[in-house]
Phi, psi and omega in degrees: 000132177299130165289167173248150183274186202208142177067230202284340170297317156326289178322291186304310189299306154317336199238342174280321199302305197342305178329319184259024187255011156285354211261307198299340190274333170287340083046285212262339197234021148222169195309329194233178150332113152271161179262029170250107180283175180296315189230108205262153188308306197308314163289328159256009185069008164212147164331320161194179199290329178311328173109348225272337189116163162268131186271352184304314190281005188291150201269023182274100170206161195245157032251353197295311161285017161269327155353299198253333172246118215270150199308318164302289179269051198252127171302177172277351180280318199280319192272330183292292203309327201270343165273002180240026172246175180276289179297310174335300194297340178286316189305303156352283197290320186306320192324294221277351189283292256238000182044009179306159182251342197263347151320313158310281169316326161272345201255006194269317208278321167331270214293326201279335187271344200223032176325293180273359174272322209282307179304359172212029175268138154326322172268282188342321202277030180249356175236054134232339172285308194290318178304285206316335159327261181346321198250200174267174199294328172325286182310293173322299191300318202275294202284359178265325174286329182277338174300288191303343176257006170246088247259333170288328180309291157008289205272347203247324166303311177295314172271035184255167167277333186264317174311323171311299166309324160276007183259323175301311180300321176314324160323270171348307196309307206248034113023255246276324218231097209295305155341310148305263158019294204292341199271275188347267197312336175269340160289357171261327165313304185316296165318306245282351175264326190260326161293322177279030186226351141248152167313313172282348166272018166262270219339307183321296205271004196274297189333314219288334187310331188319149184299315158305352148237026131350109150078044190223321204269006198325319194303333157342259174320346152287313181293349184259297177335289184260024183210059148286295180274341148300344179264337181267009168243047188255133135327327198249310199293317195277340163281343173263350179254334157271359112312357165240025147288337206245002177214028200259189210182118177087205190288340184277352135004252174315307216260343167281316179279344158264313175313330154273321204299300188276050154248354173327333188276301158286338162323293183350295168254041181261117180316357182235304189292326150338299175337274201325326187283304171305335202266296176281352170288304194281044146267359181030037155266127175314331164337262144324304180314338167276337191261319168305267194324345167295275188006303185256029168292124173114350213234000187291349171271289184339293156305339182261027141258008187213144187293332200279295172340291178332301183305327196263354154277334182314298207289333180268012164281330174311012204201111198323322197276341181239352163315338169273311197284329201269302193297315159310341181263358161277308173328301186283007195262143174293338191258016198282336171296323177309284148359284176316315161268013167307167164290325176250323176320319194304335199257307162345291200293333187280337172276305194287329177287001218246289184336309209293343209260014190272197208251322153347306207236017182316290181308305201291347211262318147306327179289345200272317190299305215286317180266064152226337175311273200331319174261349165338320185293307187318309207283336175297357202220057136257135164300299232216346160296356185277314194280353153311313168311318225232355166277324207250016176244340199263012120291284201266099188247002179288347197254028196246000000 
């Protein structure tokens, strides 16, 4: 049985996989057969993950070699073949339905030499959901160890669409049974950066969140703790990290979510940690609200020039506490005409005039129109300062 590696070797061997996980997202999003097996030679250097050689060519198929081969006797070969058919994974599953123990006890030797490939067969994994149902906790136990102590594997069976699903399920089994449990969950800690940067993997860590693993799951919630601002700046990861922000829970809460608020300033201006930051605004706790809009006090002109930025200043004028701050650092900025004309800025200014007009916000709002008077002439003859021009005369129509 393979160790799982461990500190910067780990790290690397993980970081080699990234590669292949456009290969698993085209895979997992299409229509038709891709011609990429799952688990390609060249990376592990053996025939199949068992070690065992490739069974793709065996003259063993069903339902037609049961005719002749009676259930006791079909190899491990003959039944692994027959868990990778729709009827065969049926026949399986009735078997493993019916509680016989030598049924079990033969079907053991089955799932533990062909673990991921049955966990990550179209068929196969409804006959590894059904064995782990099925066996005692002893067999259960032989198969969590051997999952959890192979961390490449795992992590490539969890970002698959059909492996996922049996990695949820496995989850479900061992619930109840807290030891077990305990492997599951440090193996997903280990992973938990390489799981959230795909789809079927985040679903995985999405389960652990369920209200049903309340105060089972913290190694989660460590794990997010530290690689929470690397995923928001992931393409795939900031979206999967504002869903489990959006499912999140307890006291580890409160400590992820000031942990983005006050990074508010560079996220901010990451084509992806944008979301994320924006993402935590609209929880609309005063709080976070307070702690973002500090965070980015000095960076608000400076961010409302870069599209990333822009949005997120656009979103904190929505919001009473920072409406003073954003508007004071124009006023007092030499660049505000710059601003104005920018390509994203101009919608900054068109946004803080808009927010101001409330009944509220009267005085800030006049003082933002009176230093926009002084440029009014610049701004009628700009590409992207006129429409500031044509925002603040068609309001103001004395100023025209």
């Amino acid at each position: 049985m393979e160790k799982s590696s461990t500190g910067s070797d780990f790290e690397t061997e993980c970081e080699n996989l990234l590669r292949c996980f456009d290969i698993l997202e085209a895979i997992n999003d299409a229509t038709v057969p891709v011609a990429i097996p799952l688990y390609s030679e060249n990376l592990w250097a053996v025939r199949s993950l068992s070690g065992r050689g490739d069974f793709g060519t065996s003259d063993f198929r069903f339902p037609s070699a049961l005719q002749t081969i009676a259930f006791e006797h079909c190899t491990n070969h003959d039944l692994f073949s027959l868990a990778q058919d729709q009827e065969g994974s049926q026949y399986l599953q009735e078997n493993l339905s019916s509680g016989d123990s030598r049924i079990l006890d033969k079907l053991f030797w089955v799932v533990s030499g062909f673990t991921f490939e049955l966990m990550s067969g179209q068929y196969g994994r409804f006959v590894f959901g059904k064995f782990i149902e099925s066996c005692n906790e002893s067999q259960l136990a032989l198969i969590i160890l051997k999952i959890t102590f192979q961390d490449q594997l795992f992590l490539l069976a969890s970002v698959d669409k059909f492996g996922s699903s049996s990695v949820k399920k496995l989850i479900k089994v061992v619930a109840h049974l807290p030891p077990l449990l305990y492997h599951v969950m440090s193996a997903l800690k280990r992973l938990f950066k390489f799981l959230m940067m795909t789809k079927p993997g985040s679903s995985v860590i999405l389960q652990c969140l369920e209200p049903s693993y309340n105060h089972k799951n913290d190694f989660i919630y460590q794990a997010a703790l530290e690689h929470c601002l690397y995923l928001a700046c992931h393409e795939q990861g900031c979206i999967n990290l504002n869903n489990f922000i959006d499912n999140m829970k307890g006291s580890r809460r409160k400590q992820i979510l000031h942990l983005i608020s006050v990074n508010a300033a560079s996220l901010s201006r990451h084509r992806s940690g944008n979301y994320v930051v924006q993402h935590v605004l609209s929880l609309e706790d005063p709080f976070l609200i307070d702690a973002i809009c500090f965070a980015l006090r000095g960076h608000y002109v400076d961010l409302s020039l870069t599209k990333c930025g822009s949005f997120v200043v656009q979103k904190c004028l929505k919001y009473q506490n920072a409406v003073h701050y954003i508007i004071e650092e124009l006023l007092n900025s030499d660049q505000i005409l710059q601003v104005a004309n920018d390509k994203y800025g101009n919608y900054v200014i068109q946004t803080a005039l808009a927010e101001t007009m409330r009944q509220d916000r009267l005085s800030v709002h006049q003082r933002l129109v009176t230093k926009l008077q002084q440029h009014l002439a610049a701004l009628r003859v700009m590409k992207y300062g006129s429409n500031v021009y044509k925002w603040t005369t068609a309001s103001h129509p004395c100023l025209a």
